[in-house]
Every structure is written in C-alpha cells, then in structure tokens.
N, C-alpha and C positions, 0 to 999 in steps of 0.2 A: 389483324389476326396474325399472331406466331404462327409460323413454318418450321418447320424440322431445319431448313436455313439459315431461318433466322432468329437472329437474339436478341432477349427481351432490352442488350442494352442498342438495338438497330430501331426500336421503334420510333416512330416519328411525334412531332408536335400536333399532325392531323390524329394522330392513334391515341392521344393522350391529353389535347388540347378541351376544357371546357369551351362549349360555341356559345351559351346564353350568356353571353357578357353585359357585363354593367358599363357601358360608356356614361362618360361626364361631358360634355359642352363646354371649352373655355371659357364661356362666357357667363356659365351657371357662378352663381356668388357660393363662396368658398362654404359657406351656414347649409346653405341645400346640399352641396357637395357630402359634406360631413355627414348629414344625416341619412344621401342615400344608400354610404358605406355602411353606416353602423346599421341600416332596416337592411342588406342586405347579408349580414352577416362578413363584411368581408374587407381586409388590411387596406386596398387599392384600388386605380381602374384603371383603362386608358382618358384618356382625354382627347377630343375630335374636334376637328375644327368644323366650318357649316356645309364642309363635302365631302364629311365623314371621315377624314383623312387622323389618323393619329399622330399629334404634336406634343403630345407627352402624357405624362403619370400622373397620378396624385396618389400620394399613399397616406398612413397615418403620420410616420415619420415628417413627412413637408406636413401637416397638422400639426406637428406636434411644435417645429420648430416657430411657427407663429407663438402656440403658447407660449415656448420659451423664449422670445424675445419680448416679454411683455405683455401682448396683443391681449392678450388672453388667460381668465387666472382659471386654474386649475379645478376642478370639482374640490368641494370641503370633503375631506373621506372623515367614515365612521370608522373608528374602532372595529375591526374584528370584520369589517366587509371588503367581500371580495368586487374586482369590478373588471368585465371584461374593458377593450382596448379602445372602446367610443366613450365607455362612462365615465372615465376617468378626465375627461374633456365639457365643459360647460358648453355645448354645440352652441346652444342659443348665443352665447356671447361670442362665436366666432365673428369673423372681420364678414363683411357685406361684397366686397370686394371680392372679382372674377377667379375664378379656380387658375387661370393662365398668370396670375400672378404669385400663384405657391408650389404648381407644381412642377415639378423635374422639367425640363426640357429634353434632355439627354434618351432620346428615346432608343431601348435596347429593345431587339425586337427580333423575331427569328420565322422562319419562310417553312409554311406545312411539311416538307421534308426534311427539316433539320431533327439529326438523331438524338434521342434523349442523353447521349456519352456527348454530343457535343451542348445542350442544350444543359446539360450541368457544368460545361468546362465557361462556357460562357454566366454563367448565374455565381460561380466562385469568383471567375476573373473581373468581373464588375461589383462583386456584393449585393445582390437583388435578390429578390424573393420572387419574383414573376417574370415570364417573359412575356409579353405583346408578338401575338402571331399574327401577320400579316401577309395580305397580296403584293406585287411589285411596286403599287399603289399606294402604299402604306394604310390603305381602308383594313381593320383589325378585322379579321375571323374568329378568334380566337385568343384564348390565353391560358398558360403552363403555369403553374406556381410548383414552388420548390418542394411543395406535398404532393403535387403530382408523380415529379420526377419519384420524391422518397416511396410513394404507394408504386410506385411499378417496380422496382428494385426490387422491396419489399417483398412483392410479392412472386417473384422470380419468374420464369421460364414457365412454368403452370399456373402461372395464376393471372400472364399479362391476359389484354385481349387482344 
C-alpha cells in the first residue's frame, strides 16, 4: 500500500509480484513444457530442480530457437489468420527431451524487496521480460513481468496498491 511517503516508483517485487506461479520441473520433456505455457496463457516460467530450487527459465523465445534450428517445422498458417504465440508452434512435434536442456540457465531473479525503479533497471540491462522472485534459497515466491512493472507506472501514484 502507497504512503503519502512513498512512491509508486519504491514499490516492491512483494507489492507487484504474481505468487500463483507456473513452475516447470527440468526434467518435464520440453512437448509438456510447451503446452503448459500455451494452457496457461503465458510467454515463460521458472524452472525447479526436485527441491524446488529455481535453475532456470524457459520462455517461448528458448522454443522458439529449437524450431529454428530445425527441430521443429513451424505451424502451416492460413491466409488471413491470426495466431497467438503457442499456435504458431506445432507443440506435438516439439523434441521429447527435458525442458533443462532448452532453457536459459542464466537465472535473473530479484529478492521481495527489490524496488520496481530497480527491477526495471535490471529487465533493460539484461533484456528479459520477467523477473524470478525468490528467497535467499533461490525457492521462487513469485514472479514480475515487464506488464507488471508497465501496469504500475501506468497507473501512477492513485492507482498503485
């Protein structure tokens, strides 16, 4: 909650982070992985290892670059249709093979107190779309996307929570 203190660009990754996260299992095959972003609605996730510890990302982008090397041909498009960012992907024909071997390693990831002014300085300075909020643990609580950040900007001083 805004203070007369405080500003909406001081809120935190707890004040803004979605907690119903979608974790992936490294060891889920990359097909399952695929489809439980597309039934979710959503670009990413983190990735856990089996003590729930986050060892990386998978986003569509690490999808997408299997297609592009081959692995994988592209959906046939029609004429004139549009397609959100799973359909354009033949899921079924992705690789069988574990999600730890397509996604990100590089885990960027920011601590319930870090301020939305620095939680954008960090999402420029790496190029990401999400941050992975985590305990000292690396166990995820949570997670920011870069709509998060844009919806509280947006919505200035009266409109954070």
């Amino acid at each position: 909650m805004l203070t007369e203190t405080k500003s909406f660009l001081d809120l935190t990754a707890a004040d803004l982070m979605s907690r119903d996260v979608v974790t992936l299992h490294k060891d889920l095959p990359l097909r399952d992985a695929a489809f439980r972003l597309a039934a979710a609605r959503i670009s990413g996730a983190p990735v856990i290892d089996a003590e729930g510890r986050c060892v990386g990302v998978l986003s569509k982008s690490d999808v997408a670059r299997s297609v592009g090397e081959g692995t994988v041909a592209p959906r046939a498009e029609a004429p004139g249709e549009l397609y959100t960012d799973w359909q354009v992907v033949d899921l079924e024909a992705l690789p069988a093979e574990a999600v730890a071997t397509y996604m990100s390693e590089d885990v960027i990831s920011a601590y319930p107190d870090t301020t939305l002014r620095e939680m954008a300085r960090m999402m420029s300075a790496f190029r990401i779309h999400r941050l992975v909020i985590t305990d000292l643990t690396m166990h995820v609580l949570g997670v920011v996307s870069a709509m998060d950040l844009v919806g509280a900007i947006a919505s200035g001083p009266e409109g954070a929570h």
